[in-house]
Every structure is written in structure tokens, then in C-alpha cells.
C-alpha positions in Angstrom: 0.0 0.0 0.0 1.2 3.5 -0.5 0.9 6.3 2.3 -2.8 7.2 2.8 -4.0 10.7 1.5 -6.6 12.7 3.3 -7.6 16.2 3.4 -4.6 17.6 5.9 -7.2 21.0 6.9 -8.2 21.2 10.2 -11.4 22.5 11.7 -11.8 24.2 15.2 -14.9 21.7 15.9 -15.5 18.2 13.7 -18.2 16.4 12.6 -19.6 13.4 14.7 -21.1 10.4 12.3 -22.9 7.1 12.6 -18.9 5.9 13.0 -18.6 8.1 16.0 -16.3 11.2 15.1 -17.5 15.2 16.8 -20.2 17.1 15.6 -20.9 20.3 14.6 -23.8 21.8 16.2 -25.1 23.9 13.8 -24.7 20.8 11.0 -27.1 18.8 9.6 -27.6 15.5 10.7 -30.6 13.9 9.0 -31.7 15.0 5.7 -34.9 16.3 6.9 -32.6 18.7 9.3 -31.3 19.9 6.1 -34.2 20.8 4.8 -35.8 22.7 7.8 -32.2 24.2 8.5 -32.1 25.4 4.5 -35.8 26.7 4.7 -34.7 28.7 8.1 -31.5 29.9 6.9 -32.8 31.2 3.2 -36.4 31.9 2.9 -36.7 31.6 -0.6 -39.5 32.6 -3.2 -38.2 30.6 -6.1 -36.7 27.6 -4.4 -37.3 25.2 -7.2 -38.8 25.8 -10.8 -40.2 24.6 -13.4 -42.0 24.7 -17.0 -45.8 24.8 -17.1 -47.6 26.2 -20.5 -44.0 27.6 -21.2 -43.7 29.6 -18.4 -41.6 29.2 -14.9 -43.1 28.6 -12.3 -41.7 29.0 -8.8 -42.1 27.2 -5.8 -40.8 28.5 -2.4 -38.6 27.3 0.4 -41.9 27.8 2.5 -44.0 25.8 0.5 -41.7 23.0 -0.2 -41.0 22.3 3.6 -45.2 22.2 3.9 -45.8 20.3 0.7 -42.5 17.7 1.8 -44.6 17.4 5.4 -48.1 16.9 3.9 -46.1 13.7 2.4 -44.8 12.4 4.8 -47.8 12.4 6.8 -50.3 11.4 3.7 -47.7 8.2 3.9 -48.4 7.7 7.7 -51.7 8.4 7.1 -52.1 5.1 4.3 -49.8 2.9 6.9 -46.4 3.4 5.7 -44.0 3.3 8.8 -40.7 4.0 9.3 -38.0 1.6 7.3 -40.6 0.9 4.9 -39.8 1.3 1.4 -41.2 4.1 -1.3 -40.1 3.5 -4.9 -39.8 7.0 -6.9 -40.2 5.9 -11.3 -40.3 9.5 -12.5 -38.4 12.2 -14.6 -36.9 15.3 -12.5 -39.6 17.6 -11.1 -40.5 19.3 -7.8 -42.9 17.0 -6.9 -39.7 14.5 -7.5 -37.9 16.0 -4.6 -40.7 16.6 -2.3 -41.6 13.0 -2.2 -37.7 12.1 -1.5 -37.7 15.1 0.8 -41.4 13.9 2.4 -39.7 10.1 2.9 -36.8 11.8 4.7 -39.3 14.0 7.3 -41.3 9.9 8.1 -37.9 7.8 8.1 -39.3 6.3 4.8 -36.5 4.4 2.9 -36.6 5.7 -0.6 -35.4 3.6 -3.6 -35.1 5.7 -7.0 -35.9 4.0 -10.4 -34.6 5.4 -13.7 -37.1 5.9 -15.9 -35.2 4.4 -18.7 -35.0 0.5 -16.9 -36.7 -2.0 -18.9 -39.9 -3.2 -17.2 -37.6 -6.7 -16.0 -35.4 -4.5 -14.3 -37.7 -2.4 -12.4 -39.5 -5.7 -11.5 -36.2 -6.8 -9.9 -35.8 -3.2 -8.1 -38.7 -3.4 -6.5 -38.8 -7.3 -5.1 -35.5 -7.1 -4.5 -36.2 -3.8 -2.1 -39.6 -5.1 -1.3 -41.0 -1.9 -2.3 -44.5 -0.8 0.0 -45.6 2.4 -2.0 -44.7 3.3 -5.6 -44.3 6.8 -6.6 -45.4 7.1 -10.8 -44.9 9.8 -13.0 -48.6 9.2 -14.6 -50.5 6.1 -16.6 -48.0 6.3 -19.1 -45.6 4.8 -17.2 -47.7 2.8 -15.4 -48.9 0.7 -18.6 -45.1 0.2 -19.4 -44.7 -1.7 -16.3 -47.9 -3.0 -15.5 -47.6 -6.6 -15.8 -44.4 -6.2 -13.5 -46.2 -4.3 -11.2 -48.6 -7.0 -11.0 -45.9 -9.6 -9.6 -44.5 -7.5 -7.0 -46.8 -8.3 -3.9 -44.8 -5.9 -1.7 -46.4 -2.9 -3.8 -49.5 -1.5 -2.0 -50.1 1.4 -2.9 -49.3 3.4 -6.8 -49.2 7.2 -6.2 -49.5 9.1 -9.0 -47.9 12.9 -9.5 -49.8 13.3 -12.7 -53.6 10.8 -12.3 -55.2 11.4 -15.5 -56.3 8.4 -16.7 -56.1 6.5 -13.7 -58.8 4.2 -12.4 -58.2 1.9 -9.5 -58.3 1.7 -6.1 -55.0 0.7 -5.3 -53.8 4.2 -6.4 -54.5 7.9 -5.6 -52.4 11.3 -6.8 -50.0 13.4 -4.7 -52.6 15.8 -4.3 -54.7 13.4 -2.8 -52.0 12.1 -0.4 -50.9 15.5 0.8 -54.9 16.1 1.8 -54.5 13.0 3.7 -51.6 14.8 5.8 -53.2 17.8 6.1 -56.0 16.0 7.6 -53.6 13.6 9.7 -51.7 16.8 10.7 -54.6 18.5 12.1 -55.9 15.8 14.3 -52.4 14.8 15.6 -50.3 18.0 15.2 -47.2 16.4 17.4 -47.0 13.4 15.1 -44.6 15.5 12.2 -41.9 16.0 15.0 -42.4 12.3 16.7 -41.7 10.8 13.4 -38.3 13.4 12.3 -37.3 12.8 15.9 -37.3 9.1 15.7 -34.8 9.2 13.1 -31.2 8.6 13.6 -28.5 9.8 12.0 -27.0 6.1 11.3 -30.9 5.1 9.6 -30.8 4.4 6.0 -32.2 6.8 4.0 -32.5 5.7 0.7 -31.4 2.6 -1.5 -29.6 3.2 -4.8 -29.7 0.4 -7.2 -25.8 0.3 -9.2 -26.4 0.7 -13.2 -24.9 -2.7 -13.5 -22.3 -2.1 -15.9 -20.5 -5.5 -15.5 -23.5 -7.6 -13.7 -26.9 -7.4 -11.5 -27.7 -4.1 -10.1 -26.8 -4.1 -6.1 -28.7 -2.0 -3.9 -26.5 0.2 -2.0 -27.2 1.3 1.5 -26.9 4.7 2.3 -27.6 6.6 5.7 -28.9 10.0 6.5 -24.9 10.4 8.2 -23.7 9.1 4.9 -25.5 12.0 2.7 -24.9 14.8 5.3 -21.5 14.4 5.6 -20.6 14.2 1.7 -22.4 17.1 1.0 -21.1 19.3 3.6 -17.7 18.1 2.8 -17.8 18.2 -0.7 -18.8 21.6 -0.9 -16.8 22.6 1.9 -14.2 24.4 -0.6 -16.8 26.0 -2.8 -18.1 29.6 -2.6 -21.7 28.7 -3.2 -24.2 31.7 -2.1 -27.9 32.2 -2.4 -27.0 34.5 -5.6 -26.3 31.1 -7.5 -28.9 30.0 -10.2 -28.8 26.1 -10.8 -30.5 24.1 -13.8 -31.0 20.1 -12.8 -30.0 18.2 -16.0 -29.2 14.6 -14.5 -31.1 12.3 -13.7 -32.2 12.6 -9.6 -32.1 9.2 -9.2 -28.7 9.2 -9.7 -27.0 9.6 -6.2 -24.3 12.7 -7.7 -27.8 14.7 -8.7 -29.7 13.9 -5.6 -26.5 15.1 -3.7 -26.0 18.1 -6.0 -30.1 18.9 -5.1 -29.0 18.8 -1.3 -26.1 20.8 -1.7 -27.9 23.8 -4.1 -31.0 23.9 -1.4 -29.0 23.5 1.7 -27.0 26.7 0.5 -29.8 28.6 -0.7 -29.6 28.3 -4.7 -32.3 28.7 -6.8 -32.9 25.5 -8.8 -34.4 25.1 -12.4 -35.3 21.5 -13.3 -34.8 21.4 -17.4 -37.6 20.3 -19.0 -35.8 17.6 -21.0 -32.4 16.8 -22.5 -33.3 17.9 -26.0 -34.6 21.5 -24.2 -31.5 21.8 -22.0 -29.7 24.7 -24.5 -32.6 26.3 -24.7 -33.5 26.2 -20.6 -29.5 27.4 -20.3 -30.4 30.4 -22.5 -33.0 31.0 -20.6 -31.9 30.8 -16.8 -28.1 31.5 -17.5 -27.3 29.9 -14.2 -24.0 30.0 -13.0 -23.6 26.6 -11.2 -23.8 23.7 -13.6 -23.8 20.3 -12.9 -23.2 17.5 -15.9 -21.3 14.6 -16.9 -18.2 15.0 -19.3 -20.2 13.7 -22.5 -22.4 17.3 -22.0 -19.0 19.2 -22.9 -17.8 17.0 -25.6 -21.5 17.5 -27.2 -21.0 21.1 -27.0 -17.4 21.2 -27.9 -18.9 18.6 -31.2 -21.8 20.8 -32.0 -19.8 24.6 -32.1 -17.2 22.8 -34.3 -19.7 21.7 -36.3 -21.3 24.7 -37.0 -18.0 26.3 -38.0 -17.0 23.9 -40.4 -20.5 24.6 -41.5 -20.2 28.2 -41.9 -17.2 27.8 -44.3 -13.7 27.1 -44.8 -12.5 30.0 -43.4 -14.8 30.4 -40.0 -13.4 26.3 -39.3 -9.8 27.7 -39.7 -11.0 30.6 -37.4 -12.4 27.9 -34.7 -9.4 25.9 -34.9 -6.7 28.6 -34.6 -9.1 30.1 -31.6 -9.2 26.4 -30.0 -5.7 25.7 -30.1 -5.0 29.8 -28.3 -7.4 28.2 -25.5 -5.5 25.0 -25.0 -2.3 27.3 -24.7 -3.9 29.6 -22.3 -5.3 26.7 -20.2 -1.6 25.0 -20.6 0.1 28.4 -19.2 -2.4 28.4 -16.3 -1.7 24.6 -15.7 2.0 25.7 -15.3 1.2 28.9 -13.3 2.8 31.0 -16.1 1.5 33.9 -16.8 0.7 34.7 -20.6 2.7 37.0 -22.3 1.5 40.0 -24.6 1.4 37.6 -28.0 -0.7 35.2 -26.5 -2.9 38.1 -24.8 -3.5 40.1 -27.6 -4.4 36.4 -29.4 -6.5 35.6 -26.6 -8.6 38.8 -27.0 -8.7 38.1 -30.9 -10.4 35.1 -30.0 -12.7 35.6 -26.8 -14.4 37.8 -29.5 -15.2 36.1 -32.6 -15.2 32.1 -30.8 -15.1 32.1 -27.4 -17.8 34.2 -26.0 -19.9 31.9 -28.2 -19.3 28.7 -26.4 -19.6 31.1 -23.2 -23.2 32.2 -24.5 -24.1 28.6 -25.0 -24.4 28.2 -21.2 -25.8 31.3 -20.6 -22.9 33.8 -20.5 -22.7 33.6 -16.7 -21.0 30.6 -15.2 -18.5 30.4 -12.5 -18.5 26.8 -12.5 -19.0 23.3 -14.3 -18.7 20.1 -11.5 -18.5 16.9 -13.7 -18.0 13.4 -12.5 -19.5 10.0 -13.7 -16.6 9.3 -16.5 -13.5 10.5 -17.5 -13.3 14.5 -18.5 -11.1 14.0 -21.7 -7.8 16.7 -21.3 -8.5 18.5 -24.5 -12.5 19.3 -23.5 -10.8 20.9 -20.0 -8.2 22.8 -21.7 -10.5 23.8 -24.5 -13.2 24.8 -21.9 -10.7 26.3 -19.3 -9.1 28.4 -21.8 -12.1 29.8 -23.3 -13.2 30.8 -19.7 -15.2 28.2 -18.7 -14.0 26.7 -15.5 -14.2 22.7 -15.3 -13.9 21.0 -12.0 -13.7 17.6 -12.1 -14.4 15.0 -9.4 -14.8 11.2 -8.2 -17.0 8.9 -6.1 -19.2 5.7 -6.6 -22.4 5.3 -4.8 -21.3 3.5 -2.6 -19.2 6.7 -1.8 -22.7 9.1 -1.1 -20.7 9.9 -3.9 -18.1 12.0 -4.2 -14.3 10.9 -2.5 -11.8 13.1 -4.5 -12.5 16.7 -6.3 -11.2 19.3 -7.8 -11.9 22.9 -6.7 -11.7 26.4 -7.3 -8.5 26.5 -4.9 -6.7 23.7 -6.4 -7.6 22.2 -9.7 -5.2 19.9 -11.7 -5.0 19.0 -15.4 -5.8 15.5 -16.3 -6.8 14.5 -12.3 -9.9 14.2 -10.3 -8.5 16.7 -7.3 -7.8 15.5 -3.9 -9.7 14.0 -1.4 -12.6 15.9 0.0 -12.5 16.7 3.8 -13.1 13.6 6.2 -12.2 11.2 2.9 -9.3 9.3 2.4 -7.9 6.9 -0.5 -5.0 4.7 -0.6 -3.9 2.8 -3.7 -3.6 -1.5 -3.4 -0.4 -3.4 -4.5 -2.4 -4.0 -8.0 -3.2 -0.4 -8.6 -7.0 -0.1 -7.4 -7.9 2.9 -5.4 -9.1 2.2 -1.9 -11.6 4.3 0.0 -12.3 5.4 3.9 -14.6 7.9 5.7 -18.0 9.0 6.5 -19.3 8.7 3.4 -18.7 5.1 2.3 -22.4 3.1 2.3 -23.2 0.5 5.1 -23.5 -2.1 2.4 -25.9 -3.9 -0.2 -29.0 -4.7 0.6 -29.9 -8.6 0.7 -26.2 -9.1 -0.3 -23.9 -9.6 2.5 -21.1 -11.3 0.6 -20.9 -8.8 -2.0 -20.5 -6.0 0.5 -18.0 -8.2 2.5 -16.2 -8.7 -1.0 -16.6 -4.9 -0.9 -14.3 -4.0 1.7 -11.1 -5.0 2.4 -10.1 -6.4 5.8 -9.4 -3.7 7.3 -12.5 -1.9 6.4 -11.5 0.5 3.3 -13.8 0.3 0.5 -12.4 -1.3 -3.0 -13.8 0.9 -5.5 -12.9 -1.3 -8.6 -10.9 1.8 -10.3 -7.3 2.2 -10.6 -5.4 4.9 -10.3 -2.3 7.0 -9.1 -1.9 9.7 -6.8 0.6 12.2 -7.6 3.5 13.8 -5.6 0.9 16.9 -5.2 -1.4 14.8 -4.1 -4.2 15.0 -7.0 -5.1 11.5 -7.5 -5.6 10.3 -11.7 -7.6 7.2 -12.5 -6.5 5.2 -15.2 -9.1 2.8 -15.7 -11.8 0.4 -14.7 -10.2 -2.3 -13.0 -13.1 -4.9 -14.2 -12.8 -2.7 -17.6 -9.3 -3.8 -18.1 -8.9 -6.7 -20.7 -5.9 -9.5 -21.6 -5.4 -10.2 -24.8 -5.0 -14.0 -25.9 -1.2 -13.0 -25.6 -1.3 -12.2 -22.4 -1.3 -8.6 -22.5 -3.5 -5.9 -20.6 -4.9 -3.3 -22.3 -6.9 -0.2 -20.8 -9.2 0.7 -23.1 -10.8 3.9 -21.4 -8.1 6.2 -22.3 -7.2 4.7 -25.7 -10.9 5.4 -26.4 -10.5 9.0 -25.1 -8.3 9.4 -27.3 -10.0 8.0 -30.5 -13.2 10.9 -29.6 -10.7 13.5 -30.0 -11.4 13.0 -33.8 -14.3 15.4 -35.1 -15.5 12.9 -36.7 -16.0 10.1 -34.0 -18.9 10.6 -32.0 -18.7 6.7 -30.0 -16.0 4.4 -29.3 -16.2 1.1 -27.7 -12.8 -0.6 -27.7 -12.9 -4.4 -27.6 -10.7 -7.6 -27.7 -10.5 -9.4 -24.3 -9.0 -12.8 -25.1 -8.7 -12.2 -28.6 -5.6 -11.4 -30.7 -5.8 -7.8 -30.5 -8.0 -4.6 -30.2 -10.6 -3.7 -32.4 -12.8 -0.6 -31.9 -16.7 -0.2 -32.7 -17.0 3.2 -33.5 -20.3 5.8 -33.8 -19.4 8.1 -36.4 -20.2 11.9 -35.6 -22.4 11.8 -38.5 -23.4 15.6 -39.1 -19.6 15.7 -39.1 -19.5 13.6 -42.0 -22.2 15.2 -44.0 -20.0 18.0 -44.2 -17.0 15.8 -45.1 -18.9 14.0 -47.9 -20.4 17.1 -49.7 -16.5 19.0 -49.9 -15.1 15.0 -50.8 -18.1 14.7 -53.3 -18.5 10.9 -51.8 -21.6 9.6 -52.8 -23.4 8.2 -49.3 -26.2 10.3 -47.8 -27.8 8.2 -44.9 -26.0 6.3 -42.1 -26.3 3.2 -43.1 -24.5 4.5 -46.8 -21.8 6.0 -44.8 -21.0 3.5 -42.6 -20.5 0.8 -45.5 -18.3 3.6 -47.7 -14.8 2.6 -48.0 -13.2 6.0 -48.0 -15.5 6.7 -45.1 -14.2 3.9 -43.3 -10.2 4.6 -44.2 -10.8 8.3 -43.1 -11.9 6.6 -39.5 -8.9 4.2 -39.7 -6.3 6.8 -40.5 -8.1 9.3 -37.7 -8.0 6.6 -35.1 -4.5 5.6 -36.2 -2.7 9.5 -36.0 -4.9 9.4 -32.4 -3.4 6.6 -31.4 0.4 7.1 -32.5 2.4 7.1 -29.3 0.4 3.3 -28.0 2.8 0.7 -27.6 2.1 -1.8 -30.9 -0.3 -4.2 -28.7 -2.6 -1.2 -27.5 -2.8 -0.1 -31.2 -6.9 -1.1 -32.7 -6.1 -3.5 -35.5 -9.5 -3.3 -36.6 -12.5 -1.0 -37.2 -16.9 -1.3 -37.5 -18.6 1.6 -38.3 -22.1 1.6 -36.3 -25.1 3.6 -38.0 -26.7 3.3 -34.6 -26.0 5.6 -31.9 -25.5 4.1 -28.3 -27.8 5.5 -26.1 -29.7 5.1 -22.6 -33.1 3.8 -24.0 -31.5 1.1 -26.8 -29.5 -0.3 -23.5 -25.8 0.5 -23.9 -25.5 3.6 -21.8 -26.1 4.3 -18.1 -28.4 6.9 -17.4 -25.0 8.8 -16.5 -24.0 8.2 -20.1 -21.1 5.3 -19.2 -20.5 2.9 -21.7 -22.3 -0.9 -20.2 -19.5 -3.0 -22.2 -21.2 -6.1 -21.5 -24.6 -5.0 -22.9 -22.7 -3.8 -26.1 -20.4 -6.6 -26.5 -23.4 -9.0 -26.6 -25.6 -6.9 -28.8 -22.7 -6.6 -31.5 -21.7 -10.1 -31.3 -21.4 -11.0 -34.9 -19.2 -7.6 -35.9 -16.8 -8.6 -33.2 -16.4 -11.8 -34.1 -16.1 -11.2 -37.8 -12.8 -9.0 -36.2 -11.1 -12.2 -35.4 -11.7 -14.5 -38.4 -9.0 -15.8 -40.4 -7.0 -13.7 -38.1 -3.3 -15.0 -38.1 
């Protein structure tokens, strides 16, 4: 093992967790504290908003603390006690997080469902959790899932945001449920502070089923202590202020969103849920927040689409972006080496804030002071690109099983190429085989129904295996290098990472996806996604005759223009890394066909099997 790293600052009082360390007294320590200490500290009149009839709607801090506690005793009120389990299958909303805020107030266990899970894998979700009350966007989704439903016998009670349509009596809306506490509340008015009193900061609050990537999903265990303590800490070294504006793009049920929610209300943001990912430019144009949240395929997309339009403007606007890009990546370079720029690079920096990048600036609303990203790998030349342009990228780390975040980059101390250092109370350590090891307050209890997977979890000692490998540098910043169950042999014995290689193959403009292939085969082949507007472009100046997908994937001077782009990308791999072969998909991968998580990873084993047949036709007759 190598020396452990932890965050070296000290405070004048600590924190006391569910594994025994101080307290501060004017912290958080259940999530339905935070709530009442965020509605006392910043009175809010525009809380939360969203669209209706194309208009925003605001909701305040007042009214989201007494809609949160009509739900929780509307729950009480239909026999749902504390530990029981409330399923939430819906998009992001405010009635989204006052159903996981009105679980928190009765010591309801929440489990969150994507709302892209096939029907099978909800059914698993909620038998496996042995879900009591299901929370349902509206009919629609109900009739997708129906016949699972149906053989869960845990499930009592459907509770609809949005009823119309629904007829049954095992179901009622949220308005209907909140009129149930506010009758509840006015015959027992004590009963809202016995049930937040009787919960403990070591309780679970919620259960987050794992994507599943490699294998089943797991549900991870996390408590109120867990939550607290990784928000506080992981904002700890932020300068967030009730003058920040917010817009919720990821998915809530994904633990690094639910956290983010936490950390924008606790500190008194405004937040603006976006109505949906196609309407997210538009909802940044019109909120122009200046705290945004997103994973790094978000950046690469915009990075993709403003080249695109410049190579689409003419020959001469591309040559503009280009020389502008490459000014940014020497900016961000100088700043990396805490050099300052000299009058050349100034007077070219100017040149280009002004005709390229205030435009990418624009595109988020012309007011950021920050971009947090996490859930993959931030590819070097999207932060330099960005950081130059004056867009400032922070990048950090963390599982679920983490609450999530462990390491992260921050406005004091940010690090090319690395996910920061470890947030305060954290600690990693790196194993004899490279895999980065985890401690502190914010690692889960475990996986429900699954004691030998979480004993397999941890090592003896009790540090949490994350499955990632990684480095930590001599300033500290730690760098992960790859999945450890990601990394693959080939049938001559050597490993290959493919993570970075295929970082490195999306740096082409005209690669959109990459999925880099070839355990226990001869070498490494690449299915790759073709940035298809891209191409468009390419085949109209080329004069190649292939108009749709399908045309372009099967043209041969299409498919040598990928080859030689992934080859110049790939120069400096040693000869066994180097992709021997290439398929060009028409398809794109996506979270509804199967192949992404909802956090926009790549589920190898989902694509491997669906492509069977290309990849094998990789290895025929292959010598």
C-alpha cells in the first residue's frame, strides 16, 4: 500500500457520524434537518422551478417544507411506517424532490428508479427492495410496467404525480395524499416532529440500485450520516451563495444529482429543473445559471456541435475555430504551469474571446462560474479547451457506494488530467495491484440482501475497493487510469486499458462513439459511432456519394478516413494497444436502446453481446 491521503485542513470543531467522530452543532444531521435548517436559513420565493404552459413557475422554500410534510404524513396516514420502502419511477420535477424530501421527514427508505430501466429490471428493483408504496410519474408509465407491477406483492399502494387516466383503487395522486396529511396533521399536530425525531443519523435513508455495468444491479445502503456528511464536505471548498442560479439536468435518481439537489437547497440556490435533454440549450439560455452540474459527455457534445457549425459556416470560419481552439489550449496550458501569458498570447487571446469564445460562453448562458462533472472521464483537451475559453471545469470522483463524491477538484486547487484531492473527512489509498481504496464517512453500510458482495466490498481492514485504478501524484491529486473490471488480456497475455485509448479515439471530429474491444482475442478492435453531421459536411466537400448512415458507414473511403483518424490518435500506443480493426455503427449508443447508463457510461457487456457477430467477424481468419 502507499501512504494514505486525506484532506490535511483542520477544523476548530468536527463532525460526529454514525462511526462516531464530533459534531458540529449547527450541522445537519438527517436530511430532513437539512431541509428545515435550509428553509430557516434562506427563505426563498423561487426555491425550485419549473415549465408549465412555457412559463416558470416557482415554488418557495416555505411551501416546499409544507408540501414535503403533507407527504410524509399522507404516507403515515395510508400505513407506511418507518423503514418501509417508497419506490420513486419519474423524470426530474419538484414533486420529485418533495416525495424524496417527504420520505426523509417519516424515516421512509426511498429507492429511486430510472425511468429508462426496462420493465424486467424495475421488476427486480422493487422485489428485491420489497418496495410498500410506488411513486409514478402518470398512466403512461404505469402501462409500461404494468404486468411487472402485478408480480411484486410488496407494492401497495401506486401514487400518482400526474392521475389522469387512472382508475383503481390501489392508487391515488400526490394531491390526494398531501390532503390525507393535512387531515392527519390537524388531528395529531405532534405526530410530524415524533416521526423526524425518531430518526437517527446512522438510519438508511435511501437505497440506490448500481447501473450494472458489469452484472446485477446491487442496492447500496446509504444513511442520512452518509449523505450529510458528503455534501457538507464536498462543498466545503466552494463559494456557493444564495445569488447562485442552478438548472437540474441529471437524472435525480442518480445519487451525484440527488446530492448536488441537497447541496444547491442546503446553501440557498435557486434551482431550475430542465424540462428535458433535448430542451437543455434552450432552458440554459434561458436561466443562464451560474452553477452547472453535468457529466463529461455534455462538454464533448457542446465542444462537437460549435465545431460543427463552424466547419459549416465555411472554410474559413473552421480555420478561425481551430486557430481560436488551439489559443485556448495554450492559455489553459500556461495556467496549468502557473505562467502567466505574455503580450502575444494576450493580444491572441482577446482576438479570440471575440469572434469564438464568448460563443461557447453564450451557449451556457454567459454567466458561469463553475462546471462540477463526474460519472466518466473528463477527456484533457474538452478541459483545456473549456478552461481556456473561460469556462471553468472541475472535475471530481466517487461511486455510490461513496454518497458519492471521495476526490474533487476545486476552485482553490484544480489539476489537469486528475480528479483533485480528497474531500474533507475522505481518504484513498492505492492497493499493491493499482486499485484505489476508500475510507470515511461517506462510504455506504452495504448492499441490501447481499452480505457477501458487500463483504467482498471491503477490504479487511474496512476501506472500501472501488474497482478503479489509479495514481496519486506527488501533489497529491489523484488520476484514475481505468476500470479495474474494464481492463482486458489479450490472448497473448497482454493488458490493455481501453478507457483512455478510447479518449483518445473521440478527439477525432468525426468520431462521436467508441467502444474498444478484444479481451481474449488477438488484439484490439474498436466499434465506433461516427459523428455523422460531421460527415455530412465531409462527404459534400469530398463529393463521396453516401447520404444516410447506413451509406456512410458501409463507404470505403469513409471507413479509411476513421482508420487513418484513429490511427494519427493513437500514434504514441505501444504496438499491442494499437486497434487493428474498425466497424462503423449507424446506430448511436444510447440510454433507451441499452448501452449507456443513465450517467451516459458505456455498459460494455450489454454492447459486447448486442454486437456479437461484428466482433467476431474481427477475429476471423486472423493469423
Amino acid at each position: 500500500m502507499t501512504a494514505i491521503l486525506d484532506d490535511s485542513d483542520v477544523r476548530v470543531l468536527e463532525r460526529r457520524t454514525d462511526r462516531g467522530e464530533p459534531l458540529l452543532a449547527d450541522e445537519p444531521t438527517t436530511i430532513s434537518n437539512l431541509f428545515l435548517q435550509a428553509v430557516k436559513k434562506h427563505d426563498l420565493d423561487d426555491a425550485l422551478n419549473h415549465k408549465v404552459a412555457d412559463e416558470w413557475c416557482p415554488i418557495s422554500s416555505a411551501e416546499l417544507i409544507a408540501r414535503a410534510e403533507r407527504i410524509a404524513l399522507g404516507l403515515y396516514s395510508i400505513g407506511v411506517r418507518k423503514g418501509d420502502k417508497a419506490a420513486i419511477l419519474a423524470s426530474n420535477s419538484p414533486d420529485w424532490t418533495m416525495c424524496d424530501a417527504g420520505c426523509q421527514f417519516a424515516g421512509v427508505i426511498d429507492v429511486p428508479i430510472y425511468t429508462t430501466l426496462a420493465p424486467s429490471s424495475v421488476e427486480y428493483i422493487l422485489k428485491d427492495s420489497n418496495v410498500k408504496i410506488l411513486f409514478l410519474q402518470n398512466r403512461t408509465e404505469y402501462d409500461r410496467i404494468a404486468i411487472e407491477i402485478e408480480q411484486c406483492s410488496s407494492v401497495e399502494k401506486l401514487i400518482y404525480f400526474d392521475p389522469i387516466g387512472v382508475e383503481s383503487n390501489d392508487a391515488i395522486s400526490l394531491s390526494d395524499l398531501e390532503a390525507l396529511g393535512e387531515k392527519l396533521n390537524s388531528e395529531q399536530p405532534q405526530l410530524l416532529a415524533e416521526l423526524s425525531s425518531a430518526i437517527d443519523p446512522g438510519d438508511v435513508a435511501t437505497l440506490i440500485y448500481t447501473s450494472g455495468t458489469t452484472g446485477e444491479p446491487k442496492g447500496v445502503m446509504l444513511t442520512h450520516s452518509n449523505i450529510i456528511s458528503n455534501v457538507l464536505d464536498a462543498g466545503e471548498k466552494f463559494d456557493f451563495s444564495i445569488h447562485d442560479v442552478c438548472l437540474s439536468v441529471l437524472p435525480l435518481t442518480h445519487v451525484f444529482e440527488r446530492s448536488a439537489m441537497y447541496l444547491y437547497i442546503f446553501n440557498g440556490m435557486s434551482v431550475y429543473y430542465a424540462e428535458s435533454i433535448d430542451k437543455v440549450p434552450d432552458n440554459l439560455k434561458e436561466i443562464r445559471p451560474t452553477i452547472f452540474v453535468g457529466v463529461p459527455r455534455i462538454f464533448e457534445k457542446v465542444y462537437a456541435k460549435a465545431k460543427l457549425k463552424a466547419a459549416q459556416s465555411g472554410r474559413l470560419t473552421e480555420k478561425i475555430f481551430d486557430w481560436a481552439i488551439e489559443i485556448a489550449k495554450e492559455i489553459a496550458m500556461k495556467r496549468e504551469q502557473r505562467e502567466e501569458p505574455g503580450f502575444s498570447l494576450t493580444m491572441k487571446r482577446k482576438i479570440a474571446d471575440a469572434l469564438v469564445f464568448n460563443q461557447l460562453r453564450d451557449f451556457f448562458g454567459g454567466r458561469l462560474r463553475a462546471c462540477i462533472t463526474g460519472g466518466a472521464a473528463l477527456p484533457d483537451d474538452i478541459f483545456l479547451i473549456f478552461t481556456g475559453a473561460g469556462i471553468s471545469i472541475m472535475q471530481g470522483y466517487g461511486l455510490t457506494e461513496t454518497s458519492p463524491v471521495i476526490t474533487s477538484n476545486n476552485p482553490s486547487a484544480v489539476k489537469l488530467g486528475t480528479v483533485g484531492k480528497p474531500i474533507h473527512n475522505a481518504k484513498i489509498r492505492i492497493a499493491s495491484d493499482g486499485e484505489i481504496e476508500a475510507s470515511g464517512p461517506g462510504v455506504m453500510l452495504g448492499y441490501y440482501n447481499k452480505p457477501e458482495a458487500t463483504r467482498a466490498a471491503f477490504t479487511g481492514d474496512g476501506w472500501f475497493r472501488t474497482g478503479d485504478i489509479g495514481e496519486i501524484d506527488d501533489d497529491g491529486f489523484l488520476r484514475i487510469t481505468d476500470r479495474k473490471k474494464e481492463l482486458f488480456k489479450t490472448s497473448g497475455g497482454k493488458y490493455i486499458a481501453p478507457s483512455p485509448i478510447e479518449q483518445m479515439i473521440r478527439s477525432s471530429r468525426f468520431v462521436s462513439q467508441v467502444v474498444l474491444v478484444g479481451n481474449e482475442r488477438k488484439f484490439a478492435a474498436a466499434l465506433v459511432v461516427p459523428n455523422f453531421e460531421m460527415l455530412r459536411s465531409y462527404v459534400k466537400l469530398k463529393g463521396i456519394n453516401a447520404k444516410t448512415p447506413a451509406e456512410m458507414c458501409r463507404n470505403p473511403r469513409i471507413i479509411d478516413l476513421i482508420e487513418r483518424q484513429i490511427d494519427t490518435a493513437t500514434k504514441d500506443l505501444s504496438r499491442y494497444e494499437k486497434v487493428k480493426k474498425v466497424a462503423l455503427l449507424e446506430n448511436e449508443l444510447t440510454v433507451d436502446g441499452g448501452e449507456l447508463t443513465p450517467t451516459l457510461k458505456i455498459k460494455r457487456r450489454v454492447v459486447e453481446e448486442k454486437y456479437r457477430s461484428v466482433i467476431d467477424g474481427f477475429y476471423e481468419n486472423a493469423i
